[in-house]
DOROGU-974982 format. One record per residue (C-alpha): x, y, z; residue in one letter. Coordinates in steps of 0.1 Angstrom, whole numbers, plus 5000, padded with zeros to 4 digits. Each point is the difference from the previous one (the first is absolute). Last residue first. Layout:
<rs>
<c1 X c2 Y c3 Z resn a>
...
</rs>
This chain:
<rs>
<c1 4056 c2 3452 c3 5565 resn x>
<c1 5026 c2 5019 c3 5015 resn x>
<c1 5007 c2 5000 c3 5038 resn x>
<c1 5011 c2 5032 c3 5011 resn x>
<c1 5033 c2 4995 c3 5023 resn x>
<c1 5024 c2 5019 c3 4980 resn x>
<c1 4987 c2 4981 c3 4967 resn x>
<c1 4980 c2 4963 c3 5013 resn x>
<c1 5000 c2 4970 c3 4981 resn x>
<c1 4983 c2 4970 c3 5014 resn x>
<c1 5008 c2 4963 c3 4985 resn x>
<c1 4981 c2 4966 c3 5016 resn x>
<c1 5023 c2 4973 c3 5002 resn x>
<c1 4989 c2 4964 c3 4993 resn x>
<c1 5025 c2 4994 c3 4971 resn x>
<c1 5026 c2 5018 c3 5011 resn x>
<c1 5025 c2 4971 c3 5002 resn x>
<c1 5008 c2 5004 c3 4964 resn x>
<c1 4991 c2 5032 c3 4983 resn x>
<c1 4958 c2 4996 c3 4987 resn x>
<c1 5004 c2 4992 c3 4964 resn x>
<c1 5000 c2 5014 c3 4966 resn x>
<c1 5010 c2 4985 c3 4969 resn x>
<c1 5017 c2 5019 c3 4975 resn x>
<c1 4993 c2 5013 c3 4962 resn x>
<c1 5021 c2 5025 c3 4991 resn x>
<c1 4983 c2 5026 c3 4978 resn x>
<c1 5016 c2 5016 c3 4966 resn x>
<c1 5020 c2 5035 c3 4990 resn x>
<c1 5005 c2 5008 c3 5034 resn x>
<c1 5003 c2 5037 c3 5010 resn x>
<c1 5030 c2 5026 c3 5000 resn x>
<c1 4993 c2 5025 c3 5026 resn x>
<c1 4997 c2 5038 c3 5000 resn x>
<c1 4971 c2 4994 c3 4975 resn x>
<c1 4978 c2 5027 c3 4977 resn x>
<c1 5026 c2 5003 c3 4969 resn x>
<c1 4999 c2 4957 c3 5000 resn x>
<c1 5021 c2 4975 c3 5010 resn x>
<c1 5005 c2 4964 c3 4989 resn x>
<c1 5015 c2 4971 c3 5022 resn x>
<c1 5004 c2 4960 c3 4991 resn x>
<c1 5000 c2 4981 c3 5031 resn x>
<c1 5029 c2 4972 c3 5009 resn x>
<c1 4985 c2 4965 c3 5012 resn x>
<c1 4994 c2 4988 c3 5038 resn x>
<c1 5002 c2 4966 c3 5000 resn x>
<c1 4977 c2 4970 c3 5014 resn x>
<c1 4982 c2 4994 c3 4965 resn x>
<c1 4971 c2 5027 c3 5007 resn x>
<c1 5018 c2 5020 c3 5031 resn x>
<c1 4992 c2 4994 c3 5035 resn x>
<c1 4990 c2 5031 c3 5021 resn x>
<c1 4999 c2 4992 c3 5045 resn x>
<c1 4979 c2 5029 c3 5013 resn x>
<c1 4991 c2 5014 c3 5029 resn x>
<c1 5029 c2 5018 c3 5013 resn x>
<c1 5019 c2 5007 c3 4970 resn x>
<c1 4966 c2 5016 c3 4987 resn x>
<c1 4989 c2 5021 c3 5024 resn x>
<c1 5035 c2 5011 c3 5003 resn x>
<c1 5001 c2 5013 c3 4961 resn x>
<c1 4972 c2 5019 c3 5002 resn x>
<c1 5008 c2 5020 c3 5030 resn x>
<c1 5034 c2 5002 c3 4981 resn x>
<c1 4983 c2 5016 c3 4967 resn x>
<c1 4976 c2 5019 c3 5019 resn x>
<c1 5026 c2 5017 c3 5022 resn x>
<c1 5024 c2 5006 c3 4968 resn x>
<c1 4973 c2 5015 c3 4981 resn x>
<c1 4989 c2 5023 c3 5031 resn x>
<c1 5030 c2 5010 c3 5008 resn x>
<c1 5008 c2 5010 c3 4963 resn x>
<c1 4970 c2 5021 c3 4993 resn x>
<c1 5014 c2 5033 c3 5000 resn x>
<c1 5023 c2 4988 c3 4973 resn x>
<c1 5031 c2 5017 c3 5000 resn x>
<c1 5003 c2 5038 c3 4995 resn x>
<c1 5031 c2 5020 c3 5015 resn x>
<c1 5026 c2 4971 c3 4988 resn x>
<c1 4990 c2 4963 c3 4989 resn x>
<c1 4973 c2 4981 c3 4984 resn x>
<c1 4981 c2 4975 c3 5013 resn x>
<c1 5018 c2 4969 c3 4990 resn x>
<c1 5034 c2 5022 c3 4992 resn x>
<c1 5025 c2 4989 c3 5019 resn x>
<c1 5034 c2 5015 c3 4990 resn x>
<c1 4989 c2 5035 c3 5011 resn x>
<c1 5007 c2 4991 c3 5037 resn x>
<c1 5034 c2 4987 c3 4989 resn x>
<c1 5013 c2 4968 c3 5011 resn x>
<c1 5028 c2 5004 c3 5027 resn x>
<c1 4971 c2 4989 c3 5025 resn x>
<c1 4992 c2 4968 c3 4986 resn x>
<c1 5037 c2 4991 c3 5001 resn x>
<c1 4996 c2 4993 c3 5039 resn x>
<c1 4977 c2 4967 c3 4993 resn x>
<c1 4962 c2 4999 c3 5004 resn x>
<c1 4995 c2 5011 c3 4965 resn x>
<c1 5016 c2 4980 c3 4982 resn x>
<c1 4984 c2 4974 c3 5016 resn x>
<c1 4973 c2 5001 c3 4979 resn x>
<c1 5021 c2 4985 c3 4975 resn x>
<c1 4978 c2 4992 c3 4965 resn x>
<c1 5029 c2 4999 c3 4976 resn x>
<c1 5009 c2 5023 c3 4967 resn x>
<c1 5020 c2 5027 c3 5023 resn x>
<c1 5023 c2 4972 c3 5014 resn x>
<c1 5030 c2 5015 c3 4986 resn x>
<c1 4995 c2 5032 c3 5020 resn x>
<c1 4970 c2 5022 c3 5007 resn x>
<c1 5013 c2 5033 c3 4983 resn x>
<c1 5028 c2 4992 c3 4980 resn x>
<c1 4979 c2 4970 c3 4986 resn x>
<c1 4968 c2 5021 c3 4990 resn x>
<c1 4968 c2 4984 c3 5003 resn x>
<c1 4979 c2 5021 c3 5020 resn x>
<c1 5012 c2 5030 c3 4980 resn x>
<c1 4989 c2 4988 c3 4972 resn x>
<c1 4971 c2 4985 c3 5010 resn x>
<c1 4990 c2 5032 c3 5014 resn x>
<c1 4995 c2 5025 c3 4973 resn x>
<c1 5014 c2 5038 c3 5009 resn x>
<c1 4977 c2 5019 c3 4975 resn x>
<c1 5017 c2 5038 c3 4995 resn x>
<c1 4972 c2 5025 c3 4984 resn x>
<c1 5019 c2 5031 c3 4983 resn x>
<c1 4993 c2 5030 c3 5013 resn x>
<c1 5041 c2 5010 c3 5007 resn x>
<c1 5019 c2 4970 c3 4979 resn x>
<c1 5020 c2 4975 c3 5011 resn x>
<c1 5033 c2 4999 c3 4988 resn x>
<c1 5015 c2 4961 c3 5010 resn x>
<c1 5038 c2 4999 c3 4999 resn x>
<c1 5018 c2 5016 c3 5033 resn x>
<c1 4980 c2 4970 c3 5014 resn x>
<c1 4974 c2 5024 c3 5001 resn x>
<c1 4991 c2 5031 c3 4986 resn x>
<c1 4971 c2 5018 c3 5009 resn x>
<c1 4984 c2 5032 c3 4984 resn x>
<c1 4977 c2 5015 c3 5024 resn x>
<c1 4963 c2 4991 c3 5009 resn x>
<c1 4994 c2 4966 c3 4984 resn x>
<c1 4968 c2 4986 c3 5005 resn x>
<c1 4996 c2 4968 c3 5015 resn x>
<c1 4989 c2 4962 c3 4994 resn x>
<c1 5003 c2 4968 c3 5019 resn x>
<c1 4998 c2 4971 c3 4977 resn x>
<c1 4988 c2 4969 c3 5012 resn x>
<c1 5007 c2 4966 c3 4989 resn x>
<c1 5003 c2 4983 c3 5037 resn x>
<c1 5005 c2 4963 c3 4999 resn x>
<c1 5036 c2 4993 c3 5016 resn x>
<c1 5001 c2 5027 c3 5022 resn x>
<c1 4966 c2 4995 c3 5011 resn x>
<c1 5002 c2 4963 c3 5014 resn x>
<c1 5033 c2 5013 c3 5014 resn x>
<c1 4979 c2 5027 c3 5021 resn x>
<c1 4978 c2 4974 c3 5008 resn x>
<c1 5019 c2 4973 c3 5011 resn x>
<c1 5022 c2 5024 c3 5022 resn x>
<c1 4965 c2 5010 c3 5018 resn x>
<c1 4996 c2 4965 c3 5009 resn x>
<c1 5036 c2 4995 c3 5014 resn x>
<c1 4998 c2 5034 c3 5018 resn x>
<c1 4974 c2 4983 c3 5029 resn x>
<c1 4996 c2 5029 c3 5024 resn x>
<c1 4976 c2 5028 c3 4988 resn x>
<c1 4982 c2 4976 c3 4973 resn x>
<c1 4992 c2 4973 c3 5023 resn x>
<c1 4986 c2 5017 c3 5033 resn x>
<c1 4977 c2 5023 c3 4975 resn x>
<c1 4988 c2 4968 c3 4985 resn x>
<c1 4984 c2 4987 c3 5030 resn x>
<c1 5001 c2 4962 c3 5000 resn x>
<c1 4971 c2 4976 c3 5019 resn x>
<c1 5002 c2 4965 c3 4997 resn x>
<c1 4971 c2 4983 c3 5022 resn x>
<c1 4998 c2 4962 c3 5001 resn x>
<c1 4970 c2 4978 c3 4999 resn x>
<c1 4977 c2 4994 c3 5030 resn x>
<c1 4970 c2 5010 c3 4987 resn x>
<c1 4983 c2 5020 c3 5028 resn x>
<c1 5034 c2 5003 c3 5017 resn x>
<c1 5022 c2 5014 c3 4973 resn x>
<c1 5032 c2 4997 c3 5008 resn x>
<c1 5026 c2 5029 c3 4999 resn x>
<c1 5035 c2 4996 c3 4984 resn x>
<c1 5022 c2 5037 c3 4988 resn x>
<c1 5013 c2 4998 c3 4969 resn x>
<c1 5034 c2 5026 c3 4999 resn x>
<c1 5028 c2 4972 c3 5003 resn x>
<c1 4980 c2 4978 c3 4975 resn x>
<c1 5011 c2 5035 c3 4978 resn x>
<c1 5037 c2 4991 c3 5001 resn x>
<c1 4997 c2 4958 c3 4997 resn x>
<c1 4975 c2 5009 c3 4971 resn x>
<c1 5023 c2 5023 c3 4981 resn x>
<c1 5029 c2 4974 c3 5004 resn x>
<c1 4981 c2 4970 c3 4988 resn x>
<c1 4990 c2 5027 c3 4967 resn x>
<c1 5033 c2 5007 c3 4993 resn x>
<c1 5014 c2 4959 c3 5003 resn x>
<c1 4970 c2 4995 c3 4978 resn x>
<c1 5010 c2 5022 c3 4972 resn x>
<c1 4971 c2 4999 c3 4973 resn x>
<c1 4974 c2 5004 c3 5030 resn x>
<c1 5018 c2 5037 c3 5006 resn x>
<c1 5007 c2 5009 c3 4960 resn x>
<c1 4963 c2 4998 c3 4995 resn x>
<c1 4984 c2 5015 c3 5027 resn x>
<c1 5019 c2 5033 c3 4998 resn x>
<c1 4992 c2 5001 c3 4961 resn x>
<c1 4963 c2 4997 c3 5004 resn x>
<c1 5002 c2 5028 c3 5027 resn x>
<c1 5018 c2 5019 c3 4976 resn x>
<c1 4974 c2 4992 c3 4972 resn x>
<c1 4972 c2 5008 c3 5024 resn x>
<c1 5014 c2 5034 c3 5013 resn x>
<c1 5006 c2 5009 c3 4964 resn x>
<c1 4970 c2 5004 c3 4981 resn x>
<c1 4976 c2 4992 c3 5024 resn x>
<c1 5007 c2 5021 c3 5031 resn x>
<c1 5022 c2 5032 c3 4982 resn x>
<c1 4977 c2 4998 c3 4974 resn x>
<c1 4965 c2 4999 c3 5017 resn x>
<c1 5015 c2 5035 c3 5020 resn x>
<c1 5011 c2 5018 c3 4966 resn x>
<c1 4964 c2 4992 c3 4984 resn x>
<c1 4982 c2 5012 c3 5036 resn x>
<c1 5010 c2 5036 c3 4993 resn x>
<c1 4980 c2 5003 c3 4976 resn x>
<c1 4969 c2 4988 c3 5018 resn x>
<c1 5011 c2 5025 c3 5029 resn x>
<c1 5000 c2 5029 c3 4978 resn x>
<c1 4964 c2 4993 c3 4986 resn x>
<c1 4990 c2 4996 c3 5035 resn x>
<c1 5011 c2 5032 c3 5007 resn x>
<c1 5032 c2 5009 c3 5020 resn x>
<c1 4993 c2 5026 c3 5027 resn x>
<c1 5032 c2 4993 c3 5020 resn x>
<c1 4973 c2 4980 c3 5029 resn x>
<c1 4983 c2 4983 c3 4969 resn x>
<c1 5034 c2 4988 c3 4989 resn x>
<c1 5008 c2 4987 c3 5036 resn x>
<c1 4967 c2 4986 c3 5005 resn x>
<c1 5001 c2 4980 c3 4964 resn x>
<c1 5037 c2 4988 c3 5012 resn x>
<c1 4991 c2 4986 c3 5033 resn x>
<c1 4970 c2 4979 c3 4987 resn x>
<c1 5022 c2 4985 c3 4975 resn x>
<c1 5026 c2 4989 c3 5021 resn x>
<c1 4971 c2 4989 c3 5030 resn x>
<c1 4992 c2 4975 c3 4975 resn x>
<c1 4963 c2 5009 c3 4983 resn x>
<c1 4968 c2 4999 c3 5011 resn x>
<c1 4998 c2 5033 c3 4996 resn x>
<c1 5016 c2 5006 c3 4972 resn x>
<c1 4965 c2 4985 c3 4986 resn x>
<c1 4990 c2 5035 c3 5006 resn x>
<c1 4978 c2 4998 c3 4963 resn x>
<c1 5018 c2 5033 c3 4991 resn x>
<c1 5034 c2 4982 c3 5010 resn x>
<c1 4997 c2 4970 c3 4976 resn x>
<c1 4978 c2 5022 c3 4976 resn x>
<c1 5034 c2 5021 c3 4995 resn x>
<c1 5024 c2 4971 c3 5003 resn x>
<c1 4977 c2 4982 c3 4969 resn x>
<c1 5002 c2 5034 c3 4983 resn x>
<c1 5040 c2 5002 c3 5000 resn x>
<c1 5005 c2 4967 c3 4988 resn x>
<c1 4984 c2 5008 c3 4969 resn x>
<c1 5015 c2 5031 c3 4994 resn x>
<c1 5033 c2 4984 c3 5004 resn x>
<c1 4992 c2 4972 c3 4980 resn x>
<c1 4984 c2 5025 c3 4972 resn x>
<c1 5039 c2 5018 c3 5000 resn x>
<c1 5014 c2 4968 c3 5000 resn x>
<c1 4985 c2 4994 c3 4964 resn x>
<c1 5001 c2 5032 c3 4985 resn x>
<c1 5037 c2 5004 c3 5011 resn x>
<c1 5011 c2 5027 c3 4976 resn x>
<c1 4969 c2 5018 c3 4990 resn x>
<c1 4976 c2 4999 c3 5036 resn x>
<c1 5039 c2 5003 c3 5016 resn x>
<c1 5000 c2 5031 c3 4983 resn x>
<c1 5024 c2 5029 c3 5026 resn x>
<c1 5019 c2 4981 c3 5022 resn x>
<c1 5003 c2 4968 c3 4978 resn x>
<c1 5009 c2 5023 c3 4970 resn x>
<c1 5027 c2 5015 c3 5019 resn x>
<c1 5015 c2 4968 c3 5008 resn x>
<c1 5000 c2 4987 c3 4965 resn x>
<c1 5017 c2 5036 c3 4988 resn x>
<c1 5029 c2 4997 c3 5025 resn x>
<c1 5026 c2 5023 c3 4977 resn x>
<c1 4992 c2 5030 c3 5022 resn x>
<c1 5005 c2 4977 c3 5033 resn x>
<c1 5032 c2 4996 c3 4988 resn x>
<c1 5011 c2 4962 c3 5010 resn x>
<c1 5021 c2 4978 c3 5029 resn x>
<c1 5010 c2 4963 c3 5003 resn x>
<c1 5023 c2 4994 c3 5036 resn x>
<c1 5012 c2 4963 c3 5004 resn x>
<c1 5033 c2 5014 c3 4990 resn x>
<c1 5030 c2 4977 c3 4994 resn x>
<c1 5032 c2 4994 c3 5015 resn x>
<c1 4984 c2 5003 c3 5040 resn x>
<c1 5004 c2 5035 c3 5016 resn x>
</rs>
């Protein structure tokens, strides 16, 4: 166990805020309680007027499936608010973060290219006669570990989530910490994410390598915490992480990023109650160019052979 614990617990009988959340949000949260209504209605007339339809086949896929469980459109509209979080709230941030301390470490971001070059296949185009790059993500993600050890470090640094259970016995750990039957136990990642005794004396740096070396496996399971840990981690994960690298190769690829004033500058962070993931505090401006040498190239990404569009 490390010297401290990262663990905060509380009586769920002394919890008064939480209680009122659950049963006046119109009285304690007037003001997100109208967002949420708000919200709600514009996915309710977004599926009543079938624009769904039209929709990515994400979206498509999850109305069927609640219709198909008997869900009503009322249901599925709630529903939704959890679904635009996960994607705006914290894929972008991470995906933001990923970007950022790759083109900040050019020796990282030569190597990432020289590994996924190796996954490009070259075509020609006879109509135009330009180049044809074609990648297919699936290729990438199940045999290229350098890009997935990006992201997990990416997350280890920035997560701020707190994963949260019930207690059902007394628990004491450490031989020190009483924990309390019915008591709600929060297990908040930074903490654990940054703990010395844990990842070693280089817990503060950006290493993905980390996790390509032996010592990777002698790390607990429960240690990282980006999506939660134990019997219920977030169902979503996969996807996240998918998105996030899909992302992320489109745009090592393509894409040169210059800095304003040729150097990449340290980002403020802020969190709030509704991210996993610390976001910027202000933008970067950078100039965007075509990579080198790929100037004439045309770019085709496909996902298990399906070409997406």
């Amino acid at each position: 166990m490390p010297r401290h614990s990262p663990f905060v617990a509380r009586d769920l009988n002394a919890d008064f805020a939480l209680l009122g959340l659950n049963i006046l949000p119109s009285w304690v949260a007037p003001r997100g309680n109208r967002g949420r209504e708000t919200f709600f209605k514009a996915f309710n007339e977004y599926y009543e007027n079938k624009s769904h339809e039209s929709a990515s086949p994400l979206a498509q896929s999850r109305y069927k499936i609640d219709r198909q469980y008997g869900l009503t459109i009322d249901d599925t509209a709630r529903f939704e608010i959890s679904m635009c979080e996960g994607l705006l709230v914290n894929i972008v941030p991470a995906a933001f973060w990923s970007v950022f301390y790759i083109y900040r470490r050019p020796a990282l971001l030569a190597e990432l290219r020289l590994g996924l070059d190796q996954y490009v296949r070259t075509s020609n185009n006879q109509s135009s006669g330009r180049a044809i790059h074609e990648v297919d993500f699936k290729n990438i993600l199940a045999s290229y570990p350098l890009l997935t050890a990006v992201l997990k470090e990416v997350l280890r640094l920035l997560s701020t989530n707190a994963s949260g259970r019930v207690l059902l016995k007394d628990t004491l750990l450490d031989g020190r910490y009483l924990l309390k039957k019915d008591a709600i136990l929060l297990v908040p990642s930074a903490e654990v994410h940054n703990d010395a005794f844990v990842w070693g004396a280089d817990w503060a740096e950006f290493n993905p390598y980390r996790w390509l070396k032996e010592e990777a496996h002698k790390v607990p399971l429960s240690a990282y915490r980006a999506f939660g840990s134990g019997s219920w981690p977030c169902p979503g994960r996969a996807f996240s992480l998918n998105e996030i690298a899909a992302s992320l190769v489109m745009v090592i690829l393509q894409y040169d990023l210059i800095p304003a004033g040729g150097e990449w500058k340290q980002v403020k962070t802020s969190f709030h109650i509704n991210t996993s993931v610390l976001t910027p505090e202000e933008d970067i401006e950078v100039e965007v160019k075509p990579r080198y040498g790929t100037e004439t190239v045309d770019w085709r990404f496909y996902w298990d052979g399906e070409e997406l569009v």
